[in-house]
PAVODO-359618 format. One record per atom (N, C-alpha, C): atom name; residue number from 1; residue in three letters; x, y negated, z negated. Coordinates in steps of 0.1 Angstrom, whole numbers, plus 5000, padded with zeros to 4 digits. Example, Ala and Ser with C-alpha at 12.3 -4.5 7.8 and 13.67 -1.06 7.14 Angstrom:
BEGIN
   at     i    aa     px     py     pz
    N     1   ALA   5132   5057   4922
   CA     1   ALA   5123   5045   4922
    C     1   ALA   5132   5033   4922
    N     2   SER   5128   5022   4929
   CA     2   SER   5137   5011   4929
    C     2   SER   5129   5000   4921
This chain:
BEGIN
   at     i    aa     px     py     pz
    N     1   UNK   1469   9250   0759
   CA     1   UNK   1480   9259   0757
    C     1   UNK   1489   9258   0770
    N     2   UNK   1499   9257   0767
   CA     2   UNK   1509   9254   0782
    C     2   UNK   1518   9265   0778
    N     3   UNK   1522   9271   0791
   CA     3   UNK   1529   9285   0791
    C     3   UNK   1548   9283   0793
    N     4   UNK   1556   9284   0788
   CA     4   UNK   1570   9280   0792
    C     4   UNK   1572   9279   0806
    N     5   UNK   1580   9271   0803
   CA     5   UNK   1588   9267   0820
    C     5   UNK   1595   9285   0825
    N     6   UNK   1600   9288   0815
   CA     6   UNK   1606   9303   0824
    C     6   UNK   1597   9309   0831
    N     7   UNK   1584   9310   0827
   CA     7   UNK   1578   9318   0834
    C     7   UNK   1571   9308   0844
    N     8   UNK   1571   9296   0852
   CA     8   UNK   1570   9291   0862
    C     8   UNK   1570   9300   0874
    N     9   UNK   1576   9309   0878
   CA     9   UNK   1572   9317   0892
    C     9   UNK   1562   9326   0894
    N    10   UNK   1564   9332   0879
   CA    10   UNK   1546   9343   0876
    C    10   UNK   1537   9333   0876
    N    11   UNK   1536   9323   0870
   CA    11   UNK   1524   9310   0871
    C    11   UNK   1520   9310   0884
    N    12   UNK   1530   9308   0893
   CA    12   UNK   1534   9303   0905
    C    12   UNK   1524   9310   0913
    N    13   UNK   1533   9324   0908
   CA    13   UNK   1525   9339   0921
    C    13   UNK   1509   9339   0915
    N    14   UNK   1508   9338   0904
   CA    14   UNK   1492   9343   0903
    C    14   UNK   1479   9330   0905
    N    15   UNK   1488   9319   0908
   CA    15   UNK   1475   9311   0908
    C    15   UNK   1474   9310   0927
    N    16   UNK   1487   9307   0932
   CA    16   UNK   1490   9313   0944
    C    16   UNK   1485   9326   0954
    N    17   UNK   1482   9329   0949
   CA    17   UNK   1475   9346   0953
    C    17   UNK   1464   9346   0948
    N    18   UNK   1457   9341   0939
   CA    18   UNK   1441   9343   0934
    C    18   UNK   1438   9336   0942
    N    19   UNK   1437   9319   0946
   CA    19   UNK   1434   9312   0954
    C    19   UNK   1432   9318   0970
    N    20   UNK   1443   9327   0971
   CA    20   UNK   1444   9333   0989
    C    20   UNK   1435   9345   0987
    N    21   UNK   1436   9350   0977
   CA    21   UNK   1425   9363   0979
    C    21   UNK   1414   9360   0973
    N    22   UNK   1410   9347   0971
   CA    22   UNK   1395   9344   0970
    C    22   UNK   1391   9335   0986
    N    23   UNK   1398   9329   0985
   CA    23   UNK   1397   9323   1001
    C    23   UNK   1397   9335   1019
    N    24   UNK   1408   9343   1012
   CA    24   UNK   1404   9357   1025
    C    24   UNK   1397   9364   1024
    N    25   UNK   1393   9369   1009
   CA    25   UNK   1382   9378   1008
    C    25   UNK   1368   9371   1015
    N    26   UNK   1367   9360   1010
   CA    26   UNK   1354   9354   1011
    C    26   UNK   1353   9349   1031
    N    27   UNK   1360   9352   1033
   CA    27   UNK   1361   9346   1052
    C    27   UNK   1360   9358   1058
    N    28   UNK   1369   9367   1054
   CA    28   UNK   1368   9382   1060
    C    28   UNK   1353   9389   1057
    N    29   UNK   1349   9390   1043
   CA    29   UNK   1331   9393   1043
    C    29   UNK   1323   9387   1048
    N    30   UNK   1321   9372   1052
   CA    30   UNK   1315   9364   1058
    C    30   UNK   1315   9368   1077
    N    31   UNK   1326   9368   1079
   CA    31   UNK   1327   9371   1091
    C    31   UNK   1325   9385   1097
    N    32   UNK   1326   9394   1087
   CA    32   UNK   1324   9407   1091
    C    32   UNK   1309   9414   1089
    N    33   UNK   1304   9409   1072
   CA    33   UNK   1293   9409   1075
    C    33   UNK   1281   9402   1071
    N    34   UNK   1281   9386   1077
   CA    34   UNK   1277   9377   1073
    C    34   UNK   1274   9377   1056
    N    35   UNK   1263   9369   1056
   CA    35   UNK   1259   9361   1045
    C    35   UNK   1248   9371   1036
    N    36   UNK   1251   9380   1028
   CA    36   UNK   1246   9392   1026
    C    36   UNK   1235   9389   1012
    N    37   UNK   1226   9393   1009
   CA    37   UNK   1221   9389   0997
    C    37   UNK   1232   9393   0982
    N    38   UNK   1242   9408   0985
   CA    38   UNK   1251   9408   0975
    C    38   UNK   1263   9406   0976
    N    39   UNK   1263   9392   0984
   CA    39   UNK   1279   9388   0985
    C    39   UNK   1286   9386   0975
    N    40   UNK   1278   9379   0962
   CA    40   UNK   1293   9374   0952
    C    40   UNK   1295   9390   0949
    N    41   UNK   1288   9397   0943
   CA    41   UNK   1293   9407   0942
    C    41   UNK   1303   9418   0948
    N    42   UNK   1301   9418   0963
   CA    42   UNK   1310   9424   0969
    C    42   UNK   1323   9415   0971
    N    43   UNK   1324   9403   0968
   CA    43   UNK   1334   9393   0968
    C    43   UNK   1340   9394   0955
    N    44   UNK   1337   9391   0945
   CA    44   UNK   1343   9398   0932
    C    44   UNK   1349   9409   0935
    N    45   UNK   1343   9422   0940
   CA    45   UNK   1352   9431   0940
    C    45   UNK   1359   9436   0949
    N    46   UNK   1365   9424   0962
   CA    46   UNK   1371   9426   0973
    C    46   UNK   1381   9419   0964
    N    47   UNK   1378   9409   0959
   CA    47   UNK   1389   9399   0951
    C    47   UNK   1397   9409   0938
    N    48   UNK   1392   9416   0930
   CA    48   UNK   1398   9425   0922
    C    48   UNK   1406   9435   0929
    N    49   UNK   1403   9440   0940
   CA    49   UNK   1413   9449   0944
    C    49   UNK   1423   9447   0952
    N    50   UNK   1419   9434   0959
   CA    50   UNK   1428   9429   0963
    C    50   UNK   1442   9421   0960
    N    51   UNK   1439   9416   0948
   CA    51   UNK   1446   9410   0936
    C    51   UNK   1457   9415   0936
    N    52   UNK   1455   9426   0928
   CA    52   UNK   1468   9432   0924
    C    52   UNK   1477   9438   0933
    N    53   UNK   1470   9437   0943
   CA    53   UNK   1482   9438   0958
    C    53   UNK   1491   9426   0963
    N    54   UNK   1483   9416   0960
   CA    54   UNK   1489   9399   0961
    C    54   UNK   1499   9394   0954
    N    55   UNK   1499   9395   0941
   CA    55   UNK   1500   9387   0934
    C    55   UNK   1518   9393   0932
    N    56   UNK   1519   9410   0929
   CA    56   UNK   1531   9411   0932
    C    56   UNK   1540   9408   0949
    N    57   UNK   1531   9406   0957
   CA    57   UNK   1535   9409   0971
    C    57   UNK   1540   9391   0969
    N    58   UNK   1535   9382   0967
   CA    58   UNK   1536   9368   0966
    C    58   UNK   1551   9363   0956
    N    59   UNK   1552   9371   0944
   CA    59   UNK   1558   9364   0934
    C    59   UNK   1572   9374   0941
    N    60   UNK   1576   9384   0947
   CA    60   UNK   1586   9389   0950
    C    60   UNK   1593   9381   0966
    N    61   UNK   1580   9375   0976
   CA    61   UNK   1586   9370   0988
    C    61   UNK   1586   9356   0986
    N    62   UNK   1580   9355   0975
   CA    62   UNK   1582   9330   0974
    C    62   UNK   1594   9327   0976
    N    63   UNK   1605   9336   0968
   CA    63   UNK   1617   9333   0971
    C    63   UNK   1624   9331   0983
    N    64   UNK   1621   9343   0990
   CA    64   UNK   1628   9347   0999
    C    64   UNK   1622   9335   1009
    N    65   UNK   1611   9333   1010
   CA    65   UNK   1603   9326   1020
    C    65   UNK   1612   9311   1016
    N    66   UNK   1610   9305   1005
   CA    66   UNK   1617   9292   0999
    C    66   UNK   1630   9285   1010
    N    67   UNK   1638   9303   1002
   CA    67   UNK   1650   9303   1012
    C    67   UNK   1656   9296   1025
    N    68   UNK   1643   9309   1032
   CA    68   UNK   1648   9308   1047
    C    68   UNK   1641   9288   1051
    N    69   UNK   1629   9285   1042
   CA    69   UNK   1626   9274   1045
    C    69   UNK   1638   9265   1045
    N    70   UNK   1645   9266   1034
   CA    70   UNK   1657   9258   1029
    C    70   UNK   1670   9260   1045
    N    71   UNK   1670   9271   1048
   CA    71   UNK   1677   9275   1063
    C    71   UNK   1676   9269   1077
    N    72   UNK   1657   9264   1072
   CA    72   UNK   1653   9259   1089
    C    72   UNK   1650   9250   1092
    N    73   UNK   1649   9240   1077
   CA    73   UNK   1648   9228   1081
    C    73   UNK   1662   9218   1072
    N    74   UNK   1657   9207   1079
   CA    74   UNK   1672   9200   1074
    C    74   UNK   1671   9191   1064
């Protein structure tokens, strides 16, 4: 199933932000408190809560970030 092209920037933001809050969640528990016997678990739900802070935080500044990219380079 392929999702319309209109919605390309929600695609955008949520595969974009799952990826960063599975990749930060999992570096930040690791480092804070290593290698725990219930890490996926606590990683799943660092990754759940964290999500839905991401995912709108990402799909509202891609633009803006785009932009200024578009501003600084030539």
């Amino acid at each position: 199933m392929r999702v319309p092209a209109r919605f390309a920037p929600l695609v955008f933001g949520a595969l974009l932000s799952a990826v960063m809050v599975c990749i930060v969640s999992a570096f930040v528990l690791l480092t804070t408190q290593g290698l725990q016997p219930d890490f996926p678990a606590q990683w799943l739900k660092s990754c759940a809560l964290t999500w839905p802070v991401a995912f709108p935080t990402v799909t509202v500044l891609a633009p803006l970030v785009r932009r200024a990219v578009g501003r600084l380079t030539a």
